[in-house]
N, C-alpha and C positions, 0 to 999 in steps of 0.2 A: 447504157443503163442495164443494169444486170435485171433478171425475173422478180426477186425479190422487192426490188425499188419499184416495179414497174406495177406489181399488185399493191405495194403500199399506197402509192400516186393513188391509180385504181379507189381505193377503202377512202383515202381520203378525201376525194372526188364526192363520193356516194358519201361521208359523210357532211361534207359544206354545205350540199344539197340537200338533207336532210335537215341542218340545223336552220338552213333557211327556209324551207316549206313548214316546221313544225314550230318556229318562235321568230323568222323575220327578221332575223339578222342574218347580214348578206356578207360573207366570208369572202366568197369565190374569184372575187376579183383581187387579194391579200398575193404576196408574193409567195410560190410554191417553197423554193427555199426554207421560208423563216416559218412557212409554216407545215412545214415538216417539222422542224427541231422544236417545236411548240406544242405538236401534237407528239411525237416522241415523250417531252416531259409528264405529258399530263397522264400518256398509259403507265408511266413509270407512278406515277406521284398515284393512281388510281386502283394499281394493277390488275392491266387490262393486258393481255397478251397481242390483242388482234386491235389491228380499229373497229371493227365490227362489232370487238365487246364494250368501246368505248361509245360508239353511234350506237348500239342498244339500251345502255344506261341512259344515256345525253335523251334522247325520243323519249323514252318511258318513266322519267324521272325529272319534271321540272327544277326541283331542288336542287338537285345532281348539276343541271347545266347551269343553276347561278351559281355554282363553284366553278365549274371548268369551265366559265366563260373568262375567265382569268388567265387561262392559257392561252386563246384565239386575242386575246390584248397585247399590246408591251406597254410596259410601266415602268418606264428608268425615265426620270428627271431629275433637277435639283435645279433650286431657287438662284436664279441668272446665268442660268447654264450660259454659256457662250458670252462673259461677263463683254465683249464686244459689239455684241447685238446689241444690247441694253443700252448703251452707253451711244452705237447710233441711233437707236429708236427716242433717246435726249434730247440728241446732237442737231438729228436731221426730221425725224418726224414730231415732235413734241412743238417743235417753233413755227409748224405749219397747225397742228391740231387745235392751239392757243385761238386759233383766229376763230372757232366756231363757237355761238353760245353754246351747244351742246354738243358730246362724243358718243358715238355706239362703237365698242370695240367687241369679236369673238374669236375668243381662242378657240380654235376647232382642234377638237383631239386633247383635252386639257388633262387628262390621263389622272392621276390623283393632286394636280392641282398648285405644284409647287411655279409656274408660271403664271399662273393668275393670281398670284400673291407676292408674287415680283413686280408685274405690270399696275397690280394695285399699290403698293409702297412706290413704286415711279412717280405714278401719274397723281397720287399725295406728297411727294415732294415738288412737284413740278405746277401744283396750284390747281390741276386739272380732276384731280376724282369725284369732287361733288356734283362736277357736272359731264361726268361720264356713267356710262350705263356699259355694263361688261358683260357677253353671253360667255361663260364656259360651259361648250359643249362635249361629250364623251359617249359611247354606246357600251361603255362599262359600268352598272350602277355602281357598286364598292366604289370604283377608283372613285367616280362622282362625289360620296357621302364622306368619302376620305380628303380629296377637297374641298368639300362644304367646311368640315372640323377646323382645316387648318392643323392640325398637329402631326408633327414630324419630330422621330427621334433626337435626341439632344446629337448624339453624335454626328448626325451629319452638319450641327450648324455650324462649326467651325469653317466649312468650304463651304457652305451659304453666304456666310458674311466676308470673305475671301475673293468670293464674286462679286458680293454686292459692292465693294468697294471698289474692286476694277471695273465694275460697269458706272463710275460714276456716282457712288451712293454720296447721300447728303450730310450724312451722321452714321450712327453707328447699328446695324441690323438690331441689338439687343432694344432698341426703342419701341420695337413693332411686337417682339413677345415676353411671355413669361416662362419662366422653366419650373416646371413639377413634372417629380418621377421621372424623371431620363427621356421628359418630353419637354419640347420647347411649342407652346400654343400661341400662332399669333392673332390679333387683336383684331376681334370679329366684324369690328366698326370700319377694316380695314374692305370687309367684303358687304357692307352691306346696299354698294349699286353693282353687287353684281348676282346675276342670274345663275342657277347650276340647273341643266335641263340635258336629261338626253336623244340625241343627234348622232344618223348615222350619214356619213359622206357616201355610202355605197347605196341609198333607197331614199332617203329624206331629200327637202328641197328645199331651196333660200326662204328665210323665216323674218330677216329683217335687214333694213340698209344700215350698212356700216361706215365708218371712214379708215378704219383698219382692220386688217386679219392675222395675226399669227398664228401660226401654220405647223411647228416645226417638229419634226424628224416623226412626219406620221406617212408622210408621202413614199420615202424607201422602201414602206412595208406594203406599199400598191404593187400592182402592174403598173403597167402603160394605160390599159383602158380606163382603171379604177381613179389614177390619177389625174387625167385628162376631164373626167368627172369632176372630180373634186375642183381643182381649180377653174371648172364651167360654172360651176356654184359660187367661186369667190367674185368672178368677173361678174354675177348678176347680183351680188351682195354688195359689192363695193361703190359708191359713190363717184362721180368725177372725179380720177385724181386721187383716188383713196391709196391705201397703203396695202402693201403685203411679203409679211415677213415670212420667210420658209427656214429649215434646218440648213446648218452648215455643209452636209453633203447632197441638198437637194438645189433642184434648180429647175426653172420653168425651160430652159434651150430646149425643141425638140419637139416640144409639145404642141400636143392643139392650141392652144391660146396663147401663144409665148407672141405674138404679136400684140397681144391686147395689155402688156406690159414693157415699162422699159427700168432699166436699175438704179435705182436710188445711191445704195449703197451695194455697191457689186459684191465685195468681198463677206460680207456679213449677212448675203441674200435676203436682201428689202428692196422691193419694185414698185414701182408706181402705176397705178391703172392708166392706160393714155384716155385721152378725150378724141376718139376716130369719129 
């Protein structure tokens, strides 16, 4: 590692530390990698020469850091991403969830919210949403409020309902929204058992029991220790037996609690809590 990389480390260090002693949101355990090239964009998009002129604005400026807290986020989703998940989350968990009068499911990490408007179009075709109760939690307010809205450019729906239908879908995605102005808004009634509250995996701690978690592609952007966290939270959230869905390139092997699950569906990463 050349001098250069090794005072940026440095800056960026002294800033995480900073952003979490002055507003409480805890960075530090995020993967250095990704967030290098995050903090990179944001002097760019700011112009800030140094981190140092970036942690002086972000400290001095609360305004300032609910915009560039948008950089310490990632925000790429679409509605059934991994249209194979979906379709086992039908297949293999919906025929065990039927059996309960009531469901609590939390998306952790719900980002701007295009999977919690997947899992609610499911679990409304599946007979299940009136008596489900959904947290979507994020430590981004935007993405949050942007999931509450529900609206997403028209153009991505073409590969929204592209998924929806290889995961399974029951009709046809255009039933859930309307289109104005190059937006497609879906159908508010589609969200109204579920919860938007913000929740950080790196300082927060289990807030309710569930029988499911989807989890996905928030874990890659941990460490080791940050992760090992997170999924200590889902083992004291989840019920006997409950469910938990993770991203396509993530996976409990390795970790602290990877005994306290075994796989449901291996290839589509859904585990099941055991009963030890």
């Amino acid at each position: 590692m050349d001098e250069a990389t090794e005072l940026f480390d440095l800056e960026l260090r002294l800033l995480l530390d900073a952003v979490y002693l002055r507003y409480h949101y805890d960075f530090r355990g995020y993967a250095l990698s990704s967030l290098r090239r995050r903090v990179h964009q944001a002097m760019t998009r700011f112009e800030c020469a140094r981190v140092s002129d970036l942690q002086h604005r972000i400290i001095h400026e609360p305004a300032f850091f609910a915009e560039a807290i948008q950089y310490f986020t990632v925000q790429v989703s679409e509605m059934f991403r991994d249209p194979a998940y979906f379709r086992a989350l039908r297949e293999e968990v919906v025929p065990v969830l039927i059996t309960y009068p009531s469901i609590k499911i939390w998306v952790a990490g719900c980002s701007s919210g295009e999977e919690v408007w997947s899992l609610a179009i499911l679990l409304a075709e599946e007979g299940l949403l009136e008596r489900s109760m959904i947290y979507a939690t994020d430590i981004n307010p935007e993405a949050l409020a942007k999931a509450e809205r529900g609206t997403y450019q028209a153009e991505r729906v073409a590969q929204f309902s592209r998924n929806y239908l290889a995961a399974g879908g029951r009709g046809s995605l255009s039933d859930y929204y309307t289109s104005a102005y190059g937006n497609a808004k879906f159908d508010q009634r589609l969200t109204k058992q579920v919860v938007f509250a913000d929740h950080s995996l790196a300082t927060d701690s289990v807030f309710s029991e569930v029988h499911l978690i989807s989890c996905r592609n928030v874990l890659i952007y941990f460490n080791r220790a940050l992760q090992d966290r997170a999924v200590g939270l889902f083992c004291d959230a989840l019920i006997r037996k409950g469910f938990l869905g993770l991203g396509s390139k993530e996976s409990l092997q390795f970790g602290a609690h990877a005994e306290m699950f075994e796989p449901l569906a291996s290839m589509q990463r859904i585990y099941r809590r055991k009963v030890l």
